[in-house]
N, C-alpha and C positions, 0 to 999 in steps of 0.2 A: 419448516422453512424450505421452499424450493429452491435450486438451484441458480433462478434465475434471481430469487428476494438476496442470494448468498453473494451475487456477484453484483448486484446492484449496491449491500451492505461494503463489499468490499469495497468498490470504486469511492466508494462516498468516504472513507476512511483515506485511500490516497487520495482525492484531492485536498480533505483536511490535511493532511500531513504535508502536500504539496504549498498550500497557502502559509503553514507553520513554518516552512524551509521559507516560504516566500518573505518572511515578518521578518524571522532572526536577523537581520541586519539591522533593523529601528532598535532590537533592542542593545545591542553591540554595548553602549555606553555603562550599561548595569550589570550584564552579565559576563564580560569579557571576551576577547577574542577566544580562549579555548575553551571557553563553555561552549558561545559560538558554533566553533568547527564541531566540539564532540556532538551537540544536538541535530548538528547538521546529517553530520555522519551517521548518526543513529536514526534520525527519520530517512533517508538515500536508502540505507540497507534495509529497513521497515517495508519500505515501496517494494523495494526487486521482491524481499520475503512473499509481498502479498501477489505481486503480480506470477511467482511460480506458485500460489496456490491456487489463481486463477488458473494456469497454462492446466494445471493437474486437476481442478475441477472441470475444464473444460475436454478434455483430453479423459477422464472416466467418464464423462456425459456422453462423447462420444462412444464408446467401446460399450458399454453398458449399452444404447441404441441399437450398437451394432448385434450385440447378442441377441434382442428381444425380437431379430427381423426373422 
Protein backbone atom coordinates (compact mmCIF):
# COMPACT_ATOMS: atom_id res chain seq x y z
CA UNK A 1 0.00 0.00 0.00
CA UNK A 2 1.31 3.53 -0.79
CA UNK A 3 1.09 6.19 1.23
CA UNK A 4 -1.09 8.03 -0.76
CA UNK A 5 -3.76 4.48 -0.93
CA UNK A 6 -3.02 4.84 3.36
CA UNK A 7 -4.28 8.33 3.57
CA UNK A 8 -6.93 8.02 1.07
CA UNK A 9 -8.09 4.64 3.38
CA UNK A 10 -7.86 6.82 6.30
CA UNK A 11 -9.94 9.84 5.10
CA UNK A 12 -12.60 7.51 3.90
CA UNK A 13 -12.72 5.99 7.56
CA UNK A 14 -13.29 9.67 9.06
CA UNK A 15 -15.84 10.71 7.04
CA UNK A 16 -17.62 7.20 7.93
CA UNK A 17 -17.27 7.92 11.41
CA UNK A 18 -18.04 11.66 10.59
CA UNK A 19 -21.61 10.59 9.17
CA UNK A 20 -21.98 7.84 12.16
CA UNK A 21 -21.50 11.10 14.76
CA UNK A 22 -23.83 12.56 12.13
CA UNK A 23 -26.95 9.61 12.61
CA UNK A 24 -26.56 9.20 16.41
CA UNK A 25 -29.06 11.49 17.19
CA UNK A 26 -32.04 9.61 14.96
CA UNK A 27 -31.12 6.96 17.04
CA UNK A 28 -31.34 8.74 20.55
CA UNK A 29 -34.83 6.93 21.14
CA UNK A 30 -33.30 3.24 21.30
CA UNK A 31 -30.06 3.63 22.48
CA UNK A 32 -30.20 6.41 25.07
CA UNK A 33 -28.88 9.57 25.84
CA UNK A 34 -25.35 7.98 27.34
CA UNK A 35 -24.87 5.46 24.80
CA UNK A 36 -25.35 8.59 22.79
CA UNK A 37 -22.66 10.80 24.25
CA UNK A 38 -20.24 7.68 24.89
CA UNK A 39 -20.41 6.66 20.95
CA UNK A 40 -20.19 10.03 20.22
CA UNK A 41 -17.09 10.45 22.41
CA UNK A 42 -15.46 7.51 21.12
CA UNK A 43 -15.80 8.28 17.36
CA UNK A 44 -14.40 12.55 18.12
CA UNK A 45 -11.29 10.79 19.74
CA UNK A 46 -11.18 7.87 16.69
CA UNK A 47 -10.92 11.15 14.28
CA UNK A 48 -8.23 13.24 16.16
CA UNK A 49 -6.46 9.41 16.70
CA UNK A 50 -6.48 9.17 12.82
CA UNK A 51 -5.92 12.51 11.91
CA UNK A 52 -2.26 12.49 14.12
CA UNK A 53 -1.68 9.35 12.22
CA UNK A 54 -2.08 11.23 9.14
CA UNK A 55 0.01 14.49 10.50
CA UNK A 56 2.95 11.42 11.33
CA UNK A 57 2.50 9.68 7.96
CA UNK A 58 2.79 12.95 6.48
CA UNK A 59 5.55 14.44 8.32
CA UNK A 60 7.79 10.79 7.81
CA UNK A 61 6.87 11.23 3.96
CA UNK A 62 8.33 14.33 4.35
CA UNK A 63 11.83 13.50 6.12
CA UNK A 64 12.18 10.23 4.35
CA UNK A 65 12.03 12.67 0.81
CA UNK A 66 14.24 14.86 2.56
CA UNK A 67 16.95 12.14 3.13
CA UNK A 68 16.75 10.60 -0.38
CA UNK A 69 17.65 14.35 -1.95
Amino acid sequence: MTLEEGLELIENYKKGLQKFIDLLPEQSVQLGPEMIKTLSMNSKNEIKNLEAIEKALKRQSKYESGLSE
